[in-house]
C-alpha positions as CSV (number, residue, x, y, z in Angstrom):
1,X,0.0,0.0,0.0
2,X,1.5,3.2,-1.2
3,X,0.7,6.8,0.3
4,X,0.6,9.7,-1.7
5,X,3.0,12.3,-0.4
6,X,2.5,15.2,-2.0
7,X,-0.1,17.7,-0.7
8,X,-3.5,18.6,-3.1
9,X,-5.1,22.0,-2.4
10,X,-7.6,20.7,-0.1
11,X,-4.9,19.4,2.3
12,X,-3.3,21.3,5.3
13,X,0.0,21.2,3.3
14,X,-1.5,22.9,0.9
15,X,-3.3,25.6,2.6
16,X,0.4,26.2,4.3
17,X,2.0,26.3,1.3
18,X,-0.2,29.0,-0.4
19,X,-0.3,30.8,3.0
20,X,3.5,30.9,3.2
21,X,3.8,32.0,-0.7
22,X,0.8,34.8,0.3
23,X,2.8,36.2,3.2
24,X,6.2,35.9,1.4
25,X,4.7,37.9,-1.1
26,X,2.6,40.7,0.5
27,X,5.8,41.3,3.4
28,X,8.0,42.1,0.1
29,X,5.3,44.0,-1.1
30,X,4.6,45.8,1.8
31,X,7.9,46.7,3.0
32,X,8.4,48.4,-0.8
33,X,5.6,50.1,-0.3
34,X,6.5,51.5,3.0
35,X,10.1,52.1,2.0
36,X,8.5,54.6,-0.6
37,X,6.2,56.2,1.6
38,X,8.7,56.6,4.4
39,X,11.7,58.1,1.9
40,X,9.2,60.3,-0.8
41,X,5.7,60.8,0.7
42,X,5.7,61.0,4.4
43,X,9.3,61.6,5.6
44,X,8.8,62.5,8.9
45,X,9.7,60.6,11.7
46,X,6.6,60.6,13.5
47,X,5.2,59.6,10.1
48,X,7.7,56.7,9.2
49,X,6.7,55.4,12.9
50,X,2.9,55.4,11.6
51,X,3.8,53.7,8.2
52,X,5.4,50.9,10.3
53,X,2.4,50.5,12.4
54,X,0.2,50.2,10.1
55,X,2.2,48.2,8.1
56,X,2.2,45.3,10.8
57,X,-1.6,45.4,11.2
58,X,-1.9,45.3,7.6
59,X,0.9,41.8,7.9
60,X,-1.6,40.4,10.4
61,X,-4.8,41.5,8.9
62,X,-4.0,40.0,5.7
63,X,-3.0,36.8,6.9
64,X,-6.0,36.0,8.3
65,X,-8.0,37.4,6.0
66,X,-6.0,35.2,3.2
67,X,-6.5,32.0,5.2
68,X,-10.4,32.5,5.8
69,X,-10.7,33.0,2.0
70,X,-8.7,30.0,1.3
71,X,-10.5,28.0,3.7
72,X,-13.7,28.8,2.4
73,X,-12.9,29.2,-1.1
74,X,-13.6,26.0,-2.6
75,X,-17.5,26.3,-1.3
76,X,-18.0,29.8,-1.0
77,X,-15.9,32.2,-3.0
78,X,-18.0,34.6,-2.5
79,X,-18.3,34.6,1.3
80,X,-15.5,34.2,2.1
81,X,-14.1,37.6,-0.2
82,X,-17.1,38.8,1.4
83,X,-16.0,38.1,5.3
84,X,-12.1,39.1,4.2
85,X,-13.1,42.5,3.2
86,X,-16.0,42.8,6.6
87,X,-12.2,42.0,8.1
88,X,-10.6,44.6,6.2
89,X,-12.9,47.7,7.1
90,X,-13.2,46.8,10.2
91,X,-9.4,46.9,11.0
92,X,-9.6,50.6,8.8
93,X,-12.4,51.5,11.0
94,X,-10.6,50.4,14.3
95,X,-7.6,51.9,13.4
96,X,-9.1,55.3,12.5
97,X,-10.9,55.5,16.0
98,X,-9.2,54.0,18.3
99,X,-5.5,52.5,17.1
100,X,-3.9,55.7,15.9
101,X,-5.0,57.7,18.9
102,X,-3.8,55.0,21.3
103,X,-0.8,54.8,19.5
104,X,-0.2,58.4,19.3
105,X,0.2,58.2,15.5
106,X,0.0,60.9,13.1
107,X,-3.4,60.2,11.4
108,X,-3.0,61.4,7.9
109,X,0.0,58.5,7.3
110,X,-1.0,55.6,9.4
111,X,-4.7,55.6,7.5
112,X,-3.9,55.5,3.7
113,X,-0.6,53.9,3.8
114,X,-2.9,51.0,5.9
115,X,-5.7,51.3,2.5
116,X,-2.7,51.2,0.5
117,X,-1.1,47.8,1.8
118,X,-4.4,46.2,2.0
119,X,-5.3,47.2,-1.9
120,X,-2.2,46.3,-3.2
121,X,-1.8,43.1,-1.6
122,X,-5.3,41.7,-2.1
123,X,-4.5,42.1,-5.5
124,X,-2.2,39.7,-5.4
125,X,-4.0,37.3,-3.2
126,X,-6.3,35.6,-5.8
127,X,-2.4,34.0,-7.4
128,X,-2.3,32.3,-4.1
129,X,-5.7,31.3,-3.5
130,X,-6.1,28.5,-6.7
C-alpha cells in the first residue's frame, strides 16, 4: 500500500503552502511600499513610525483574511471575499478610532498607507488562492 506524499489544495499542506507563498509575497510588497512612503511621501519621523504600524496590522490583517478565503474558497468564494473585506474595514475602521490615537500616531500617514497595503496586496492574493 502506497501513500501519496504530496499535498493537493484541499490538504493542510497545501493551505500552508499557499499561506506561506501569500505572506512571502505581501511582506515584500509591503515593505516596498513602506520604503517609498517613508523616503518620498511621508518623511517625517513621526510619520515613518505610523507607516510601520500600520504596516504590521496590515501583515496580520491580511494573513488571516488570506487564510479564511482559502478556507472557504472552494464552497463559497463569495463569502468568504465577502467576510475578508467585513475584516478589512473593520481593522480601517478600528484603526481610524481607536489605534492611531492609542498609539499616538499621526493620522493622515497611518490611515492610507494601511488602505494602501491592504489594496495592493489583495490584489495579489487571488495568485495564491487556486
Amino acid at each position: 500500500m502506497t501513500t501519496n506524499s504530496q499535498s493537493t489544495p484541499h490538504t493542510s499542506g497545501g493551505m500552508l503552502k499557499s499561506l506561506a507563498g501569500f505572506m512571502g509575497a505581501q511582506v515584500v510588497i509591503v515593505l516596498v511600499l513602506a520604503v517609498i512612503m517613508q523616503r518620498f511621501i511621508w518623511t517625517s519621523a513621526d510619520a515613518a513610525r505610523a507607516i510601520q504600524a500600520s504596516a504590521w496590522l496590515a501583515v496580520v490583517v491580511q494573513a488571516f483574511t488570506f487564510a479564511i478565503a482559502r478556507l472557504v474558497a472552494r464552497q463559497q468564494v463569495i463569502a468568504g471575499w465577502g467576510l475578508g473585506v467585513l475584516l478589512r474595514f473593520a481593522s480601517v475602521a478600528f484603526w481610524a478610532f481607536l489605534g492611531i490615537k492609542a498609539l499616538g500616531l499621526v493620522a493622515g500617514p497611518a490611515l492610507l498607507s494601511l488602505v494602501v497595503f491592504y489594496f495592493v496586496s489583495t490584489l495579489v492574493e487571488p495568485l495564491f488562492l487556486n
